[in-house]
LUMTOR-736765 format. One record per residue (C-alpha): x, y, z; residue number from 1; residue in three letters. Coordinates in steps of 0.05 Angstrom, whole numbers, plus 5000, padded with zeros to 4 digits. Layout:
// LUMTOR-736765
+------+-------+------+-----+--------+
! east ! north !   up ! num ! residu !
+------+-------+------+-----+--------+
!    X !     Y !    Z ! NUM !    Ala !
...
+------+-------+------+-----+--------+
END
This chain:
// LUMTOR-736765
+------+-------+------+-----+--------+
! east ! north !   up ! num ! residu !
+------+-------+------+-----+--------+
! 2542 !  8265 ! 1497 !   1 !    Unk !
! 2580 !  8253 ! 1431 !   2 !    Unk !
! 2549 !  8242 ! 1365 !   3 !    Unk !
! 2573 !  8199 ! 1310 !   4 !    Unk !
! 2556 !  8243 ! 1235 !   5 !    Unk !
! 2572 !  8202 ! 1181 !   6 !    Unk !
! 2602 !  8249 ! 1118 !   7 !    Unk !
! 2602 !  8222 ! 1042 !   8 !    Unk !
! 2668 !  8242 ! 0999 !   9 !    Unk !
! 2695 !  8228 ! 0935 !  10 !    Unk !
! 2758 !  8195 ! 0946 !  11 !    Unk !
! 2806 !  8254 ! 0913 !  12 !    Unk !
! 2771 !  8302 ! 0969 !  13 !    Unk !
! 2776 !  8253 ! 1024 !  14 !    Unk !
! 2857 !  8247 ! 1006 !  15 !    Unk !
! 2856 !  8323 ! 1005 !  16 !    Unk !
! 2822 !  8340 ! 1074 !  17 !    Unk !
! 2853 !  8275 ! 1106 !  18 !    Unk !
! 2934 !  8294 ! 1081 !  19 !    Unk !
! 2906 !  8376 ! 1106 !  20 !    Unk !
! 2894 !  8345 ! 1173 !  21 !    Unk !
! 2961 !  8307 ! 1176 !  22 !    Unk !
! 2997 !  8372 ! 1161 !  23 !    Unk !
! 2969 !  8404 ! 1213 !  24 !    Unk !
! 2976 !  8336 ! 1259 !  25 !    Unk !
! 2907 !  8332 ! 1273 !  26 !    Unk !
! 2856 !  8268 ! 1266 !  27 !    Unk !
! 2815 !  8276 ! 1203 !  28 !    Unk !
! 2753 !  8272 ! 1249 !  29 !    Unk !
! 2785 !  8329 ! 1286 !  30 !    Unk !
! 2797 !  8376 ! 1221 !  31 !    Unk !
! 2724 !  8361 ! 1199 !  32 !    Unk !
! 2694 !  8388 ! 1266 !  33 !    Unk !
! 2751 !  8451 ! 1257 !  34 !    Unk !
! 2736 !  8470 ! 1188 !  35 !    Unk !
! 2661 !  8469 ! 1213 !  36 !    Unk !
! 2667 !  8519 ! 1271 !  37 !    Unk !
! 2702 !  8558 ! 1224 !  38 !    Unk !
! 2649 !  8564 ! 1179 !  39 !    Unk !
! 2594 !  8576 ! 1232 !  40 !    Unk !
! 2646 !  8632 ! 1264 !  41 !    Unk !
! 2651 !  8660 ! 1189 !  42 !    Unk !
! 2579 !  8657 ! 1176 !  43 !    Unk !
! 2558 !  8695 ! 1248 !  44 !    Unk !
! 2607 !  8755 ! 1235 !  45 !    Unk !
! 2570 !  8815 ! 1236 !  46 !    Unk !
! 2591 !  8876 ! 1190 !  47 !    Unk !
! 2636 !  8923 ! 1227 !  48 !    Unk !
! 2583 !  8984 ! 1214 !  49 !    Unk !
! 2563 !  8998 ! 1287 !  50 !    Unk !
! 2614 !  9023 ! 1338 !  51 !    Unk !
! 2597 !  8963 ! 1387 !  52 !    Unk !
! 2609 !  8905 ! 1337 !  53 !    Unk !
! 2679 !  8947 ! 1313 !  54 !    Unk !
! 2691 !  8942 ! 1393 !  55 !    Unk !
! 2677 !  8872 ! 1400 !  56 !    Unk !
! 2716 !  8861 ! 1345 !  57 !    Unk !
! 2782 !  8889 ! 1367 !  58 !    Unk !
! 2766 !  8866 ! 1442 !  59 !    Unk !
! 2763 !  8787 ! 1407 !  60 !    Unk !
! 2824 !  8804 ! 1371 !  61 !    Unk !
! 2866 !  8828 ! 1433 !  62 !    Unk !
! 2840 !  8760 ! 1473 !  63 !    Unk !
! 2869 !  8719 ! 1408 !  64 !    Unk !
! 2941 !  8752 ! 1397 !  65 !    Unk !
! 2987 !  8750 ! 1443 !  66 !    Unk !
! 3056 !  8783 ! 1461 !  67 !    Unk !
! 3057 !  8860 ! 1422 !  68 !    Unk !
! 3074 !  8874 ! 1352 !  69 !    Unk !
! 3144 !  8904 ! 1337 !  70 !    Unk !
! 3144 !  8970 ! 1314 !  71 !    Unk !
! 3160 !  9001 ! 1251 !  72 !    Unk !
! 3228 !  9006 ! 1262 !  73 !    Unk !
! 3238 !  8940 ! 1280 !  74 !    Unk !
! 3197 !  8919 ! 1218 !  75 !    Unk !
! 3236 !  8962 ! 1179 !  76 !    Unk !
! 3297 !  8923 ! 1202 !  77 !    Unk !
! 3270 !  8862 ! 1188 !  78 !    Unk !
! 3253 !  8878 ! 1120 !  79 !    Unk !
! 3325 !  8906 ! 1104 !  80 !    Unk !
! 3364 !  8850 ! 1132 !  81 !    Unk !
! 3322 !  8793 ! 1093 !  82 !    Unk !
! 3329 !  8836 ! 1029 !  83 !    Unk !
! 3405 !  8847 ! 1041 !  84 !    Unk !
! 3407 !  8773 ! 1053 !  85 !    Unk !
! 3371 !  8754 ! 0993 !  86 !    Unk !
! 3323 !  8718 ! 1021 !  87 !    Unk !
! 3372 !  8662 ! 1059 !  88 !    Unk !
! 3366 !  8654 ! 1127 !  89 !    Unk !
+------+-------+------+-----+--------+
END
């Protein structure tokens, strides 16, 4: 079952959050309930002390990314050709 939540803005941060949400081709309504989970996600975090959170940790990361990362080489290409190239594609 949905619920309707009604949120009061100033008008400036309504433009602000409602042009973020067009950049990212979302409904404002959409952003709003984004930016929230984000904040609860942010605000569960544990600290990384104990050996089982750092293991959850990189176990959520690995579900998150996908494909592998280059390796240094391959960075190190990278990095030469866009400095040879001035920064132009």
């Amino acid at each position: 079952m949905s619920v309707r939540v009604q949120v009061i803005l100033d008008e400036e941060e309504a433009a602000k959050f409602r042009s973020q949400a067009f950049r990212e081709s979302k409904s404002l309504s959409a952003w709003l309930r984004d930016a929230g989970r984000k904040m609860l996600e942010a605000s569960e975090q544990r600290p990384l002390h104990a050996p089982e959170s750092l293991k959850a940790f990189f176990k959520k990361c690995r579900r998150r990314e996908k494909g592998t990362e280059p390796d240094w080489i391959e960075h190190k290409a990278l990095i030469l050709k866009g400095f040879q190239a001035g920064g132009k594609p």
